[in-house]
Structures are given as C-alpha cells and as structure tokens.
N, CA and C atoms as a LAMMPS dump frame, in Angstrom:
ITEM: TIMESTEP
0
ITEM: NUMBER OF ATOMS
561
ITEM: BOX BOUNDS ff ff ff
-5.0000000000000000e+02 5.0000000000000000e+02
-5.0000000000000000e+02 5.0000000000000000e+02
-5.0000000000000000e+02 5.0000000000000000e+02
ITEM: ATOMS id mol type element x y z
1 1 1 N -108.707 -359.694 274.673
2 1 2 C -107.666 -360.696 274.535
3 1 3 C -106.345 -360.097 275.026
4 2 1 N -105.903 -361.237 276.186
5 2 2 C -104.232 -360.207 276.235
6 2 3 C -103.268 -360.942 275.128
7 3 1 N -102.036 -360.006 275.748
8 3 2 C -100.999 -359.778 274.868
9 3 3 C -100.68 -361.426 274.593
10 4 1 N -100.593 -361.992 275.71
11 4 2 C -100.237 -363.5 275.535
12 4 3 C -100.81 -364.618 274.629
13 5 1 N -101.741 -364.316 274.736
14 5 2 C -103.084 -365.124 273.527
15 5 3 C -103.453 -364.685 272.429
16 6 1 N -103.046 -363.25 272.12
17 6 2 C -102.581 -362.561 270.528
18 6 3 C -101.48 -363.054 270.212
19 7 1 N -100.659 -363.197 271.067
20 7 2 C -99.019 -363.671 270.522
21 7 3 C -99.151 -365.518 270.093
22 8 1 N -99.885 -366.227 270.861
23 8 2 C -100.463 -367.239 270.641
24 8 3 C -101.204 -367.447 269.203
25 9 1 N -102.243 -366.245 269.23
26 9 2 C -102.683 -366.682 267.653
27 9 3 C -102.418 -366.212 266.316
28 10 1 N -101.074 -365.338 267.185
29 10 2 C -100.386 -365.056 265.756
30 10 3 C -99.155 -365.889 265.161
31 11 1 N -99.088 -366.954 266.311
32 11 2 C -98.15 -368.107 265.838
33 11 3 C -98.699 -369.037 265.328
34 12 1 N -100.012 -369.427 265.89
35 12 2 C -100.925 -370.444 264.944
36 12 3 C -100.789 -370.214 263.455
37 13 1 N -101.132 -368.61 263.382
38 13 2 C -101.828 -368.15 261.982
39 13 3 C -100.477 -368.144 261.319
40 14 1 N -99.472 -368.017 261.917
41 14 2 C -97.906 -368.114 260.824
42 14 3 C -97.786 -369.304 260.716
43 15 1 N -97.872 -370.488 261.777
44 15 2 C -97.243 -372.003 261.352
45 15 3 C -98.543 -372.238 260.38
46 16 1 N -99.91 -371.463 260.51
47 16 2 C -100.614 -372.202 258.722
48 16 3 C -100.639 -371.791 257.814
49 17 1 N -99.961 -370.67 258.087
50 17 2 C -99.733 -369.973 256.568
51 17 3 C -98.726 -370.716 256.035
52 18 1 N -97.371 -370.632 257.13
53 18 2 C -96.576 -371.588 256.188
54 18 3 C -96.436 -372.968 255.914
55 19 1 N -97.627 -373.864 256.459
56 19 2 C -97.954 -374.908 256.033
57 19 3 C -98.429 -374.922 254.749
58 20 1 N -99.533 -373.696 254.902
59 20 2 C -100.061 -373.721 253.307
60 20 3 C -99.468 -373.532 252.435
61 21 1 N -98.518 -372.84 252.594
62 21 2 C -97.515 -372.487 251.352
63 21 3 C -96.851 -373.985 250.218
64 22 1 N -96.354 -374.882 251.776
65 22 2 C -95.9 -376.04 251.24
66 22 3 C -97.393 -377.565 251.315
67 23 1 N -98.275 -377.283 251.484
68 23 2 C -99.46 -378.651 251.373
69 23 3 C -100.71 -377.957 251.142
70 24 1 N -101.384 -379.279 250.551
71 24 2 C -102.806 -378.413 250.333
72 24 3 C -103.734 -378.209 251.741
73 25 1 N -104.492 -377.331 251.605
74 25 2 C -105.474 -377.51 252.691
75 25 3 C -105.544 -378.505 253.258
76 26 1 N -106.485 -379.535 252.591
77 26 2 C -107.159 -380.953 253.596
78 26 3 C -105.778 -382.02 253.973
79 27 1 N -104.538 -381.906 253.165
80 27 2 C -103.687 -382.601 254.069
81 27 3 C -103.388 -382.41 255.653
82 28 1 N -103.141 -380.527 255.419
83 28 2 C -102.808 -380.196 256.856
84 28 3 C -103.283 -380.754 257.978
85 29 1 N -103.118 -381.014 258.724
86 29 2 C -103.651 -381.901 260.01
87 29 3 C -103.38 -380.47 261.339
88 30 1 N -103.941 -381.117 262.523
89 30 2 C -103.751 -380.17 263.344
90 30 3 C -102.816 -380.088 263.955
91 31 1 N -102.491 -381.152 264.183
92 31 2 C -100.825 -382.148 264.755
93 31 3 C -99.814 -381.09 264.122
94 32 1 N -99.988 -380.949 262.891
95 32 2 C -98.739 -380.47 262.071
96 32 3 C -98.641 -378.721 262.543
97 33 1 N -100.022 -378.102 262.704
98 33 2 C -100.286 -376.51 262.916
99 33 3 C -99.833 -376.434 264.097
100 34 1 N -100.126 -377.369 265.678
101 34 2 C -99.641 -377.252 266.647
102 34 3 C -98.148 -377.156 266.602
103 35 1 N -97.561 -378.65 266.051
104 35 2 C -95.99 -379.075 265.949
105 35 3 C -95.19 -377.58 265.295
106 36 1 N -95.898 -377.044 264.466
107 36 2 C -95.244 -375.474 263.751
108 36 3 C -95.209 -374.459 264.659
109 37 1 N -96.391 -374.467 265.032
110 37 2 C -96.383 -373.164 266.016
111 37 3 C -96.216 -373.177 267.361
112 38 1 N -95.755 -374.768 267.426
113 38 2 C -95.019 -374.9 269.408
114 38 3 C -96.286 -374.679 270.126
115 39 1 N -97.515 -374.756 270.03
116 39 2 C -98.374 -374.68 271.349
117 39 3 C -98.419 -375.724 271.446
118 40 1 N -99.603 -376.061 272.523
119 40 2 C -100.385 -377.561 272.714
120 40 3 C -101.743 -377.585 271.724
121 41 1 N -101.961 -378.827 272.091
122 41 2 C -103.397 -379.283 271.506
123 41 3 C -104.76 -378.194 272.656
124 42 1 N -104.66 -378.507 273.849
125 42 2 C -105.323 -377.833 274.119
126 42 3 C -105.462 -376.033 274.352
127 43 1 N -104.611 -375.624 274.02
128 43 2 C -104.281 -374.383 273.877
129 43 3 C -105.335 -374.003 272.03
130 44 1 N -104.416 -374.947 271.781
131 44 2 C -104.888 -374.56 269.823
132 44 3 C -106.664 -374.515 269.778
133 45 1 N -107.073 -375.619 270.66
134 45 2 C -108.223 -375.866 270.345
135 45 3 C -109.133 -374.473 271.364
136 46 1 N -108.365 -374.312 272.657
137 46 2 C -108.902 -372.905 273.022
138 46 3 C -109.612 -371.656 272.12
139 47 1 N -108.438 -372.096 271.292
140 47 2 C -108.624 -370.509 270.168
141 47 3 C -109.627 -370.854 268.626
142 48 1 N -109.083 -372.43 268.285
143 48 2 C -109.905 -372.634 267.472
144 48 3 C -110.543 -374.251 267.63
145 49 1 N -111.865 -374.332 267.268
146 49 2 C -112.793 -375.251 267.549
147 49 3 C -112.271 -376.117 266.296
148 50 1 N -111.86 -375.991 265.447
149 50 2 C -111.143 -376.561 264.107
150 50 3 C -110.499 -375.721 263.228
151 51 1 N -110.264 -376.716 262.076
152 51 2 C -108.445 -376.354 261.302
153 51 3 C -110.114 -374.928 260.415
154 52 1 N -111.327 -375.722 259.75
155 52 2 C -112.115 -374.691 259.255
156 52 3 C -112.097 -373.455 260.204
157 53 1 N -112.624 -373.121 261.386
158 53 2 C -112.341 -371.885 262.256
159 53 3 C -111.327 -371.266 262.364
160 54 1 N -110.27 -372.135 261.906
161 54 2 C -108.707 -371.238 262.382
162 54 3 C -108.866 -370.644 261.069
163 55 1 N -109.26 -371.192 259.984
164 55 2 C -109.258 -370.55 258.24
165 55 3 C -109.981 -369.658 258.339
166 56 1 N -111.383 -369.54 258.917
167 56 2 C -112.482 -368.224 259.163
168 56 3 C -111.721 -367.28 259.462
169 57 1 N -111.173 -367.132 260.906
170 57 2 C -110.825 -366.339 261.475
171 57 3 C -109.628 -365.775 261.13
172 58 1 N -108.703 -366.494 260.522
173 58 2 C -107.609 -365.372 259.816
174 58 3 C -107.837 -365.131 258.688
175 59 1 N -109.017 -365.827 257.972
176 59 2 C -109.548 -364.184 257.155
177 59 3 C -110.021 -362.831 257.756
178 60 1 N -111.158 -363.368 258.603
179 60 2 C -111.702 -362.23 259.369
180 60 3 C -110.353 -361.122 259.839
181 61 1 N -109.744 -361.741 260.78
182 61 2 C -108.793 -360.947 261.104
183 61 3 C -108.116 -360.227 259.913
184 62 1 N -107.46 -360.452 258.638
185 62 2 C -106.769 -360.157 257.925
186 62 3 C -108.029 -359.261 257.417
187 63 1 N -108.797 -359.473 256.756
188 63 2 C -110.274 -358.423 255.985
189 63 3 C -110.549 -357.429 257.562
190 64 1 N -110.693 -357.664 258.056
191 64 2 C -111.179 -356.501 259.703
192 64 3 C -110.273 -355.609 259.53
193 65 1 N -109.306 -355.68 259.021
194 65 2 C -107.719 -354.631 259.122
195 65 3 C -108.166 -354.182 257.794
196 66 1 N -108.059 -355.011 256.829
197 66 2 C -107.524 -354.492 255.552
198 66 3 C -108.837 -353.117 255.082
199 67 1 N -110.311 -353.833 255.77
200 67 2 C -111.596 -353.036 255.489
201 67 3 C -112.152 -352.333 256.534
202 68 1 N -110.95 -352.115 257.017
203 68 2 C -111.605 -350.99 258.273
204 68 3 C -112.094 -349.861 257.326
205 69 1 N -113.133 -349.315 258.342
206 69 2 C -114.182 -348.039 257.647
207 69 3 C -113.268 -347.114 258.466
208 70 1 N -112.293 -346.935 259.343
209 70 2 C -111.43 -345.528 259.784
210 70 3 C -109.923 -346.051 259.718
211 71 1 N -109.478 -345.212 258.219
212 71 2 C -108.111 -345.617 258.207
213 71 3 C -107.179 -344.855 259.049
214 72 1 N -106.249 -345.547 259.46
215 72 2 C -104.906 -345.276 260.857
216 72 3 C -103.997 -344.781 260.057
217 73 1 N -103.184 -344.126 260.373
218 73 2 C -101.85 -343.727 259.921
219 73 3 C -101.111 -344.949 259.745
220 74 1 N -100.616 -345.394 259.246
221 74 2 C -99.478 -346.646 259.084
222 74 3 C -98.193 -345.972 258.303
223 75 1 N -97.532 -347.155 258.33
224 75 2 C -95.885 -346.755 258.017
225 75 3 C -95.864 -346.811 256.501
226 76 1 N -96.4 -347.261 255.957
227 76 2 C -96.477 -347.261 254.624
228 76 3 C -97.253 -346.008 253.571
229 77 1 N -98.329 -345.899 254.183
230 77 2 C -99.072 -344.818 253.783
231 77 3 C -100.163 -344.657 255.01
232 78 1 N -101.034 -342.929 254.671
233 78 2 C -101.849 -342.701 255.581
234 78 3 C -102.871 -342.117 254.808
235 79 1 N -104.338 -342.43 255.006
236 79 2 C -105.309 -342.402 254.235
237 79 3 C -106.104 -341.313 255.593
238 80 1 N -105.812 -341.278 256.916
239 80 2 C -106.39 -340.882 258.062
240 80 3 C -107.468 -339.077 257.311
241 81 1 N -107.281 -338.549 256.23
242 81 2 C -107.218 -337.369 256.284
243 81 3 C -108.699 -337.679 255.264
244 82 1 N -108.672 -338.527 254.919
245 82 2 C -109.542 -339.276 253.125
246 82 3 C -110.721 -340.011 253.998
247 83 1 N -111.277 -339.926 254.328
248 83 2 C -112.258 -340.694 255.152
249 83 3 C -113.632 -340.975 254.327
250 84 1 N -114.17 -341.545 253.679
251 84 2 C -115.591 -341.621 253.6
252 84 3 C -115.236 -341.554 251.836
253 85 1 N -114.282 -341.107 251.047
254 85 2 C -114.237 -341.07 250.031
255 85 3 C -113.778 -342.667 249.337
256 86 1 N -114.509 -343.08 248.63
257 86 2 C -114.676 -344.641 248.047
258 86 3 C -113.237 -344.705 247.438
259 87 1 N -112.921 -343.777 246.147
260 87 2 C -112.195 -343.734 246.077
261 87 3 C -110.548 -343.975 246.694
262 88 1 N -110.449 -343.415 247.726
263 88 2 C -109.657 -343.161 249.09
264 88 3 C -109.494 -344.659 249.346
265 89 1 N -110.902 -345.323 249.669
266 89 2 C -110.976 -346.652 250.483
267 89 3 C -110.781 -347.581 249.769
268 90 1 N -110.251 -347.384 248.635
269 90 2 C -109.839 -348.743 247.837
270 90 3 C -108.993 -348.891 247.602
271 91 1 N -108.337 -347.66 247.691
272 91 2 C -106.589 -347.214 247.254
273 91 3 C -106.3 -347.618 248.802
274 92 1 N -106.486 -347.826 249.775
275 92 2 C -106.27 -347.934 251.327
276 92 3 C -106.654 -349.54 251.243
277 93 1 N -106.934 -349.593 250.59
278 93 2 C -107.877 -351.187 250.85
279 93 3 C -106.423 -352.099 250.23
280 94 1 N -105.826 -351.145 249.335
281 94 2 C -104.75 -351.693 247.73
282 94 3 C -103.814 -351.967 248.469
283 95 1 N -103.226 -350.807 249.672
284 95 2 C -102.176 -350.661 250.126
285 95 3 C -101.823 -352.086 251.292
286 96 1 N -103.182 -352.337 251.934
287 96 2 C -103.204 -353.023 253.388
288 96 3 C -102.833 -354.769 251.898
289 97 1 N -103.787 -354.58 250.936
290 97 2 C -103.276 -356.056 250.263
291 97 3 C -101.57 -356.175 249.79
292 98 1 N -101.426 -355.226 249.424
293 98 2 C -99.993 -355.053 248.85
294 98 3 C -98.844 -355.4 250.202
295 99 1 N -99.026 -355.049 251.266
296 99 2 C -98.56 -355.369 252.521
297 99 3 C -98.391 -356.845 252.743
298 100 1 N -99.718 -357.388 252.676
299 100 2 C -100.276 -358.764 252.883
300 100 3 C -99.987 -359.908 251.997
301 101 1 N -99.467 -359.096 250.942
302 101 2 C -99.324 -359.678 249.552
303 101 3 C -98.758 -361.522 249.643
304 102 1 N -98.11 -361.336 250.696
305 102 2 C -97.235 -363.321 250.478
306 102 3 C -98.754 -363.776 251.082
307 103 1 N -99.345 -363.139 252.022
308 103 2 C -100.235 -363.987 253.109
309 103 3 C -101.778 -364.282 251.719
310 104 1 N -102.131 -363.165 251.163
311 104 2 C -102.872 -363.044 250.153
312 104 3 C -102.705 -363.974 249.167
313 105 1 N -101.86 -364.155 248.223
314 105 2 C -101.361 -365.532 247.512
315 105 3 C -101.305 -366.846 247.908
316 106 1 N -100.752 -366.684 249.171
317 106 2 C -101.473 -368.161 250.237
318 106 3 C -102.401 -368.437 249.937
319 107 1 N -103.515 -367.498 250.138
320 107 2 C -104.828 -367.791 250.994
321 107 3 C -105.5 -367.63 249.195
322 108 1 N -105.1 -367.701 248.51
323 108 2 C -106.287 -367.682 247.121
324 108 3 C -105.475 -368.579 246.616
325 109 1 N -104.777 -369.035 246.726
326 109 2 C -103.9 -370.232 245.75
327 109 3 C -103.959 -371.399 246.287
328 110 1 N -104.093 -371.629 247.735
329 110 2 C -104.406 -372.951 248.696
330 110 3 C -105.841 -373.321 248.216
331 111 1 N -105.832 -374.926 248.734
332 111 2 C -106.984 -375.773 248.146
333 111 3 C -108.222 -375.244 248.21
334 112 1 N -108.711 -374.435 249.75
335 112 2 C -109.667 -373.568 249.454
336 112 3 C -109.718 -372.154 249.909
337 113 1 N -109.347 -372.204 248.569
338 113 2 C -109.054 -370.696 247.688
339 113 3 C -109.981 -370.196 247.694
340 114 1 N -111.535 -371 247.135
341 114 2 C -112.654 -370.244 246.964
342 114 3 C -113.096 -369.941 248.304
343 115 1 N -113.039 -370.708 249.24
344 115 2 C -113.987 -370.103 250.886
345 115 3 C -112.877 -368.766 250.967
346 116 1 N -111.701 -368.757 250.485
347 116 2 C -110.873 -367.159 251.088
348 116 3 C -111.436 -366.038 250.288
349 117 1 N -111.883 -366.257 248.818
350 117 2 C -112.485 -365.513 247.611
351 117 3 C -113.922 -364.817 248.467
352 118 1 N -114.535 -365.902 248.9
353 118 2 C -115.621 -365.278 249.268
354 118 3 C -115.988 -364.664 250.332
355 119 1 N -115.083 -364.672 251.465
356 119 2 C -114.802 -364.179 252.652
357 119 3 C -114.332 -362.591 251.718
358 120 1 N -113.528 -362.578 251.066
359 120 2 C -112.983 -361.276 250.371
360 120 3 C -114.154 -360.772 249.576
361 121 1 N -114.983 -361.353 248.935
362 121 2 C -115.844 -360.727 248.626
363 121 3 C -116.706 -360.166 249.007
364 122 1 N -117.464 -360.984 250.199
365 122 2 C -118.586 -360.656 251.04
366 122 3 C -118.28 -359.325 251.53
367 123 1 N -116.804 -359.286 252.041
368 123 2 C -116.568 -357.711 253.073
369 123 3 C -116.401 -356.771 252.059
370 124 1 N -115.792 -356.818 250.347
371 124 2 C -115.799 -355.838 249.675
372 124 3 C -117.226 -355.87 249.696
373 125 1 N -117.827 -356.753 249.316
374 125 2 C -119.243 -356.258 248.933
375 125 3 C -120.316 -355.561 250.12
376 126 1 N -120.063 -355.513 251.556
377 126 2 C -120.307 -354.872 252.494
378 126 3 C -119.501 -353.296 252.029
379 127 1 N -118.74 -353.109 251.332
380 127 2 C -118.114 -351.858 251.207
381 127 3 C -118.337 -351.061 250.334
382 128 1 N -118.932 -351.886 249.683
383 128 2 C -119.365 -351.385 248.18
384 128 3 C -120.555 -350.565 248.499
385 129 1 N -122.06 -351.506 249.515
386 129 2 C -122.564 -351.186 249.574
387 129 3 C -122.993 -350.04 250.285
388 130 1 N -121.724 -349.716 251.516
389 130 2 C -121.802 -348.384 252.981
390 130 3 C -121.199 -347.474 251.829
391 131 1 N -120.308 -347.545 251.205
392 131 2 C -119.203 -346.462 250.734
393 131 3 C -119.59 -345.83 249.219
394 132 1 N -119.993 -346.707 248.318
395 132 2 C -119.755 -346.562 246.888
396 132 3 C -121.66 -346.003 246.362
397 133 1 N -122.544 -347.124 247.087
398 133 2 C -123.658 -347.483 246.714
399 133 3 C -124.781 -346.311 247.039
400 134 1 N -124.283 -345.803 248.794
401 134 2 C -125.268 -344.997 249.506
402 134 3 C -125.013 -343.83 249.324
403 135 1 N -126.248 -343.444 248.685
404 135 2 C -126.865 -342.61 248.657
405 135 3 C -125.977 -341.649 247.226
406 136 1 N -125.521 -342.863 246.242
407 136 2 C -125.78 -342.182 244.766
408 136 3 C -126.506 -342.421 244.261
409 137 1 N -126.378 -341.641 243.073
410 137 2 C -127.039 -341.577 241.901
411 137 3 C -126.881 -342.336 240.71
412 138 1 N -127.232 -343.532 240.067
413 138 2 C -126.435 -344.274 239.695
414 138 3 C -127.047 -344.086 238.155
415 139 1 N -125.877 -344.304 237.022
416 139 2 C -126.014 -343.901 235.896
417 139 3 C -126.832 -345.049 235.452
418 140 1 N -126.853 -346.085 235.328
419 140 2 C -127.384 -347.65 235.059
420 140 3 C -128.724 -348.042 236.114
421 141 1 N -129.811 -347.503 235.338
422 141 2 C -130.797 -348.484 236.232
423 141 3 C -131.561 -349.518 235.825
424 142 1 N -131.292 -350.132 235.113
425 142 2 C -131.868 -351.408 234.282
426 142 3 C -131.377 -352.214 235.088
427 143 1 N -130.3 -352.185 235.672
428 143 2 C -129.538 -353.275 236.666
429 143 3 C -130.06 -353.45 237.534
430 144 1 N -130.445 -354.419 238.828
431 144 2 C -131.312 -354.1 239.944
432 144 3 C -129.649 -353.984 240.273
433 145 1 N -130.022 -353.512 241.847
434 145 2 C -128.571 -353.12 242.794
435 145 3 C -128.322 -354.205 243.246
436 146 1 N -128.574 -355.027 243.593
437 146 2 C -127.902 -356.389 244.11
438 146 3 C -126.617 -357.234 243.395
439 147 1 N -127.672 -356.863 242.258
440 147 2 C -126.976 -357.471 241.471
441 147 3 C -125.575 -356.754 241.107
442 148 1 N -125.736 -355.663 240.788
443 148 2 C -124.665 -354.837 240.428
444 148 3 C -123.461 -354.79 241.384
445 149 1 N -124.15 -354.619 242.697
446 149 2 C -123.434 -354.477 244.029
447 149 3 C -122.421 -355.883 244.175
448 150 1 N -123.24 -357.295 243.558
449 150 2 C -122.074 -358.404 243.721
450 150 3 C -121.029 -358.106 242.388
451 151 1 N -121.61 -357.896 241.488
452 151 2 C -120.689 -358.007 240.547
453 151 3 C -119.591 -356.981 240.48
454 152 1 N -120.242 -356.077 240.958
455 152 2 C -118.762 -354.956 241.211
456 152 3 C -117.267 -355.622 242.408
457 153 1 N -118.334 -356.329 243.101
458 153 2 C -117.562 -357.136 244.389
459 153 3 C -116.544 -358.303 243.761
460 154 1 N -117.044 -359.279 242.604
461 154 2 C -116.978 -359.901 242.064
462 154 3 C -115.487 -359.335 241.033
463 155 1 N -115.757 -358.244 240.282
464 155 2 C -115.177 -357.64 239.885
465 155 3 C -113.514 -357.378 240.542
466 156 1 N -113.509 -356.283 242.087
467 156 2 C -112.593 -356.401 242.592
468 156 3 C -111.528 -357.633 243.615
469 157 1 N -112.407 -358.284 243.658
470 157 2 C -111.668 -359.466 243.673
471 157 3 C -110.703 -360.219 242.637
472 158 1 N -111.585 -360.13 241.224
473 158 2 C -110.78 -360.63 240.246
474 158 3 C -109.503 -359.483 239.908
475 159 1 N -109.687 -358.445 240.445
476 159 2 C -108.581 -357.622 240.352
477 159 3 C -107.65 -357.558 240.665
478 160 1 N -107.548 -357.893 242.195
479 160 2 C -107.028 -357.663 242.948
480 160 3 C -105.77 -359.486 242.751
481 161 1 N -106.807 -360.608 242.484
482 161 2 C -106.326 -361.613 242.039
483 161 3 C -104.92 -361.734 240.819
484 162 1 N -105.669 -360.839 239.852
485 162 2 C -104.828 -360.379 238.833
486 162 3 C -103.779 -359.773 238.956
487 163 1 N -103.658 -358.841 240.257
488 163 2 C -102.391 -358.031 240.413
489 163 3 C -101.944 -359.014 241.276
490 164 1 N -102.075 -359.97 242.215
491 164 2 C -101.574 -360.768 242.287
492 164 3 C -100.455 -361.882 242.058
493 165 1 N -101.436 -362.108 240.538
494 165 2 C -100.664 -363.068 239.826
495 165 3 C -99.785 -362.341 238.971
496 166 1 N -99.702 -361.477 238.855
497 166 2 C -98.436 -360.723 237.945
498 166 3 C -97.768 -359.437 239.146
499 167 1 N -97.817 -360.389 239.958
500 167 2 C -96.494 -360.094 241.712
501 167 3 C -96.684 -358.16 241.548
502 168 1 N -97.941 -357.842 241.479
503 168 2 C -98.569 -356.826 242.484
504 168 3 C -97.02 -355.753 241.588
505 169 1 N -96.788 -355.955 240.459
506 169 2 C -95.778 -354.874 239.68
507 169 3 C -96.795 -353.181 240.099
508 170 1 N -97.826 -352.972 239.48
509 170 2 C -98.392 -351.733 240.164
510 170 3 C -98.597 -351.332 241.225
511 171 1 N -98.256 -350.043 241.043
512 171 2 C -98.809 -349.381 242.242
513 171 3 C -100.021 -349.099 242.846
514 172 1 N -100.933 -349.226 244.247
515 172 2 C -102.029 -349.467 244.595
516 172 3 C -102.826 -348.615 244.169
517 173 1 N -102.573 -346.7 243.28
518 173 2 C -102.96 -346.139 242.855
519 173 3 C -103.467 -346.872 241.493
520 174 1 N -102.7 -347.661 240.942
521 174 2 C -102.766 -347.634 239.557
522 174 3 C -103.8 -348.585 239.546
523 175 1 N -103.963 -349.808 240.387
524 175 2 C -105.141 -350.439 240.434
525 175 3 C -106.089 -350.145 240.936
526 176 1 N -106.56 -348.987 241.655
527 176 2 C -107.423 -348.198 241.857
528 176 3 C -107.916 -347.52 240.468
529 177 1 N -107.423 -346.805 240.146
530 177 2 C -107.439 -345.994 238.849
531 177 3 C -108.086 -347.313 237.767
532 178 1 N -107.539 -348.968 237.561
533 178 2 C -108.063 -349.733 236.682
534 178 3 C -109.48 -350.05 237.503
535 179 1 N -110.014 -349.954 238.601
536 179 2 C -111.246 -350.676 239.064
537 179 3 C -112.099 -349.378 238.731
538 180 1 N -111.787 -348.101 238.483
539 180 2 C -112.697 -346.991 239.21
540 180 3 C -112.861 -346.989 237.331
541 181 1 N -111.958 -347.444 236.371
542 181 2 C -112.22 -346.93 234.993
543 181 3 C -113.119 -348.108 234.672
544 182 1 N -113.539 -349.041 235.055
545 182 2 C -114.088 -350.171 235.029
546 182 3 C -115.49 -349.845 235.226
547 183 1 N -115.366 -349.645 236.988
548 183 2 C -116.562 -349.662 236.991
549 183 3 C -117.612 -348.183 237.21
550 184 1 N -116.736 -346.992 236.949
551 184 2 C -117.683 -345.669 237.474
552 184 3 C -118.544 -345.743 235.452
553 185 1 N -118.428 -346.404 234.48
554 185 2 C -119.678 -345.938 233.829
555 185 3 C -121.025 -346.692 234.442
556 186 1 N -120.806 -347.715 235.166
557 186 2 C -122.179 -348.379 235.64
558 186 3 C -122.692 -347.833 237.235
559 187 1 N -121.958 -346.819 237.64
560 187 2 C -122.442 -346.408 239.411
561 187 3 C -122.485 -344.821 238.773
C-alpha cells in the first residue's frame, strides 16, 4: 500500500472513530464516513466493501500493532530487549492500549462493542496460546486447555475493559501485575 492510500485509510478510520464517539453504530451511514473524511464514495468503497469491513479492519489494524509477537522501540516505552517473555508481552500489549486508550473506549462502548470484544479476544487468545500456553507446565489439569485458554482471554479483556472504565488511572505494569496475580495459580 502506498503512502497515499494509508493516508486515505487513516482518514476514513478517524472520520469513524469520531462518528462513533457522537452516534451509534447502525445510524452511521456511509455518506456521513465519506462527508468526515473528505474522500469519495468510490475511493471509500475501494478500501472498504462496507461500513462492517471498515469496523473489521480497524480492529485488525489496531490488534496487528498492539499484538505484534516482535516489539519495536517506540517513544513511549521499549520492550525490543523482552522478547518471548509473556510477562513482557502483556505489559507491551498494556502500553500499545494505554496509547490507544480514546480509540479503545470508542470501539467497546459503540453499539457493537461486542464484535470489537471479540476481535480483542480472539488475538489475545491467539497469544495466550503461542506465548503463555506453549510448552508449560500447567499447575491445573482438571481444566481441559481450551477452555482455560478462552477464559484467561476472556479474563483479559474484562481487564483491560475495567481499566478502561476507571480512565486507565494505573500504570500498564500495575495491570499486568493484577492479570498475572489472577491468573498464574491456574497456568
């Protein structure tokens, strides 16, 4: 993708964020996402086949960053040195939400909140399972792993929700430190 058509769909993804801020989901129209973000109709529809695809994809995009498996140096913090440690990747995971934090409250507080929940879950729970799952030893085996594996997923979502709703006052350590006291007696 060039520079021109990133710059393109990063104006889409701002005129719906801040649509969402002020209407629910199913009001938004496309009329209104174009009219915000100054493209055309056929431009918009280039990038997205509908208002549902434009919602996929700036999750994807936003979770692809936030759950990268090789963290970058960034301006905020740098995890580049912590690689492969679960630990590491959640506190990195804390930092990229804490960043995201207005776009994050959007996207779980708009009408569908739950398709953004589960987009967030699915990729923690892809993380759970490369990072946390493989190849321990797990204290709890009465649990099958599936199961455990969603509910831990399940788990940091509602966490992450929670620091959320009380405007992300901790630090990304400290909610690390509440998920890992949570959940390391069952892994």
């Amino acid at each position: 993708m060039d520079r021109r058509q990133r710059k393109t769909r990063e104006a889409i993804f701002n005129a719906f964020s801040k649509l969402l801020i002020h209407n629910s989901y199913s009001q938004i129209t496309v009329q209104e996402i174009i009219d915000e973000a100054n493209v055309g109709r056929t431009t918009f529809y280039a990038h997205f086949p509908t208002k549902d695809d434009l919602l996929r994809e700036m999750c994807a995009e936003l979770f692809e960053h936030v759950f990268s498996h090789k963290p970058e140096a960034e301006p905020t913090h740098d995890f580049t040195m912590a690689t492969g440690d679960p630990k590491v990747i959640v506190t990195h995971i804390l930092y990229h939400l804490r960043e995201h934090g207005r776009t994050m409250i959007i996207l779980l507080t708009c009408e569908n909140g739950e398709l953004f929940q589960r987009y967030f879950h699915q990729y923690f729970h892809e993380l759970v399972t490369l990072h946390i799952f493989c190849g321990s030893t797990r204290k709890n085996t009465i649990v099958p792993d599936d199961f455990l594996i969603d509910h831990i997923s399940g788990s940091f979502v509602n966490l992450v929700r929670w620091w959320l709703k009380n405007h992300m006052k901790q630090l990304p350590e400290e909610i690390a430190e509440y998920f890992w006291a949570v959940i390391e007696p069952v892994v």
